[in-house]
C-alpha positions as CSV (number, residue, x, y, z in Angstrom):
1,X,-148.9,-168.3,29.4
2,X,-147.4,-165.4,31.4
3,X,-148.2,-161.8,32.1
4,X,-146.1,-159.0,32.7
5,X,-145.5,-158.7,36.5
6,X,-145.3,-155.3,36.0
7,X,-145.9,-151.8,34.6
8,X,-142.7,-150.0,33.2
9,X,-139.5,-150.1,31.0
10,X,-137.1,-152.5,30.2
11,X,-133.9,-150.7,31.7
12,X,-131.8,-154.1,31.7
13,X,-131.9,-157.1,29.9
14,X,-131.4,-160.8,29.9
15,X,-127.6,-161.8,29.7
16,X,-126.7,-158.9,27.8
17,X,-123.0,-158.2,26.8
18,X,-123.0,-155.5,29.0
19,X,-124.4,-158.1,32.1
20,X,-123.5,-161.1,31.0
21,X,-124.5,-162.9,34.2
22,X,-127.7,-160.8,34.5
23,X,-130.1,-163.7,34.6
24,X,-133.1,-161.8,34.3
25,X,-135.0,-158.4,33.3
26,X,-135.0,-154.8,35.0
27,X,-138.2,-153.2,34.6
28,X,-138.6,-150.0,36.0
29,X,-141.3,-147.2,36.7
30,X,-141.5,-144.4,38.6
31,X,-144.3,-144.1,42.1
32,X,-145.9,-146.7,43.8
33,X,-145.7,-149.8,41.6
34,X,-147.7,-152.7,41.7
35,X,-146.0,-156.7,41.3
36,X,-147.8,-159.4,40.2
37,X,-148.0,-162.9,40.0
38,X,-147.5,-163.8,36.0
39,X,-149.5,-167.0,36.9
40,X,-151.1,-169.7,39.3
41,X,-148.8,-171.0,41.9
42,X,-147.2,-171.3,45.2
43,X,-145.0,-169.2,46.8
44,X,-141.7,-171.2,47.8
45,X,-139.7,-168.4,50.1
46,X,-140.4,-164.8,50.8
47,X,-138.0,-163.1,52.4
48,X,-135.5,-160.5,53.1
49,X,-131.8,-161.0,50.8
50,X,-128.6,-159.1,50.8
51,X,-128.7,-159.1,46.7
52,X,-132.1,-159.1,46.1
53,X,-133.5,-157.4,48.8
54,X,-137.3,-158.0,49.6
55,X,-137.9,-160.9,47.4
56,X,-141.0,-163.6,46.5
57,X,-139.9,-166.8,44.4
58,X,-143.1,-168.8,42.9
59,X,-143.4,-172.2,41.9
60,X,-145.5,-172.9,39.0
61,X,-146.9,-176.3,37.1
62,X,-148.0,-175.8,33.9
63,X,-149.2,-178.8,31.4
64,X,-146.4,-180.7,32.7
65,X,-143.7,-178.4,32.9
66,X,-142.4,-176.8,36.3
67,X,-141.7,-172.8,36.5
68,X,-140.2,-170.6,39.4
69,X,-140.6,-167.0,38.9
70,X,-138.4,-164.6,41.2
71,X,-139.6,-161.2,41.9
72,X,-136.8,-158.9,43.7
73,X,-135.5,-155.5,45.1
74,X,-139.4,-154.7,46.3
75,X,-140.2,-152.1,48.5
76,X,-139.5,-152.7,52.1
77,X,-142.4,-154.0,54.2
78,X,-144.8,-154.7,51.0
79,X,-144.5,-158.4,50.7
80,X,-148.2,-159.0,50.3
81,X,-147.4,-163.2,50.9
82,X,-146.0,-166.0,52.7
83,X,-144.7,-168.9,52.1
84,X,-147.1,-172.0,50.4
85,X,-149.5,-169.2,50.0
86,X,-151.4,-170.2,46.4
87,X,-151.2,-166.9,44.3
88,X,-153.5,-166.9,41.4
89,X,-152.3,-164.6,38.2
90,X,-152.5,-161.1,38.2
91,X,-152.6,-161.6,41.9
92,X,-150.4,-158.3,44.1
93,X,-148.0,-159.6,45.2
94,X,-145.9,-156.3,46.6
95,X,-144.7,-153.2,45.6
96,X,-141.8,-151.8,43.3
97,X,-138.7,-150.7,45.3
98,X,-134.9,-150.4,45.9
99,X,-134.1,-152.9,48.2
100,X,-130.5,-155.2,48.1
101,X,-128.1,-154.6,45.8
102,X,-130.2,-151.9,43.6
103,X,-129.8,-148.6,42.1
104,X,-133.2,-146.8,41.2
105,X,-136.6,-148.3,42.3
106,X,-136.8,-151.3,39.6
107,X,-138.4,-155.0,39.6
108,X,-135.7,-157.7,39.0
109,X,-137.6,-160.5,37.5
110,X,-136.0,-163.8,36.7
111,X,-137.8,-167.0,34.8
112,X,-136.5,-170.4,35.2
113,X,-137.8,-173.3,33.3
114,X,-137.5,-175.9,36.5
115,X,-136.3,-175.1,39.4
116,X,-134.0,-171.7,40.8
117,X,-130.7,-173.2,42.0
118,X,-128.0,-170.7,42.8
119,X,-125.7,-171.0,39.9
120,X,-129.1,-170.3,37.9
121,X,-129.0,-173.0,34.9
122,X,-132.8,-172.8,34.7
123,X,-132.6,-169.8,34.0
124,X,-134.7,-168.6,30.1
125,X,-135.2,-165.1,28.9
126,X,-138.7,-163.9,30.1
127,X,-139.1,-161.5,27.0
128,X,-140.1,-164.6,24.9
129,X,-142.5,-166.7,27.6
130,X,-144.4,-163.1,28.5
131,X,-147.2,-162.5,26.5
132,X,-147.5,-158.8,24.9
C-alpha cells in the first residue's frame, strides 16, 4: 500500500522505550537524499516548523480509509510542493536534511491512520503499513 519514502537506516523507532513519545521513524543516510511520496494524495501544509523543520504533511484516501503522512527535518529550501498540490507515489517530494529540532541529516516520517492532530492519536507504526 505504501513505499518507503526514503533510502537509509532505521536510526529511531516507533514509541520505543527509549522515545516513548517518538510517534514515528528516523531514517537516515548520508549525501543528498531523495523523499518521496509513499502514495497518491494531496498535500495539506508545507511549511517551515520549529520541531520539525521544513516539513510536507499528505492526505491520503485509500479504499475508504483516510491517511496523513508527515515528512520532516528536510533540507532547507527543497520543498519540491505546495499546498493541494496532488502528489502521485514515488513522487520527490524534497530532500533529506537537519532542519528543527534535529541532530544528523535524517527523515522523520510519521503515519497516521486518519487525520494528524497534535496530541498525535492517529498515530500507527509505519514499519508494518510500508511494504519491503
Amino acid at each position: 500500500m505504501f513505499i518507503r519514502p526514503s533510502k537509509g537506516k532505521i536510526i529511531s523507532g516507533f514509541r520505543t522505550k527509549r522515545r516513548p513519545n517518538h510517534h514515528g521513524i528516523d531514517i537516515s543516510q548520508s549525501g543528498k537524499t531523495d523523499i518521496l511520496a509513499v502514495a497518491n494524495g494531496k498535500v495539506s501544509r508545507s511549511y517551515t516548523s520549529k520541531s520539525y523543520g521544513e516539513v510536507i504533511f499528505v492526505v491520503h484516501h485509500i479504499n475508504g480509509q483516510t491517511w496523513e503522512t508527515v515528512y520532516s527535518h528536510l533540507e532547507l529550501g527543497t520543498r519540491k510542493v505546495k499546498v493541494n498540490q496532488l502528489v502521485k507515489q514515488g513522487q520527490l517530494l524534497g530532500y533529506m536534511g537537519e532542519t528543527g529540532y534535529a541532530s544528523r541529516q535524517h527523515l522523520h516520517f510519521e503515519l497516521h491512520k486518519g487525520r494528524w492532530n497534535i496530541n498525535k492519536t492517529n498515530a500507527v507504526n509505519p514499519v508494518d503499513f510500508i511494504e519491503s
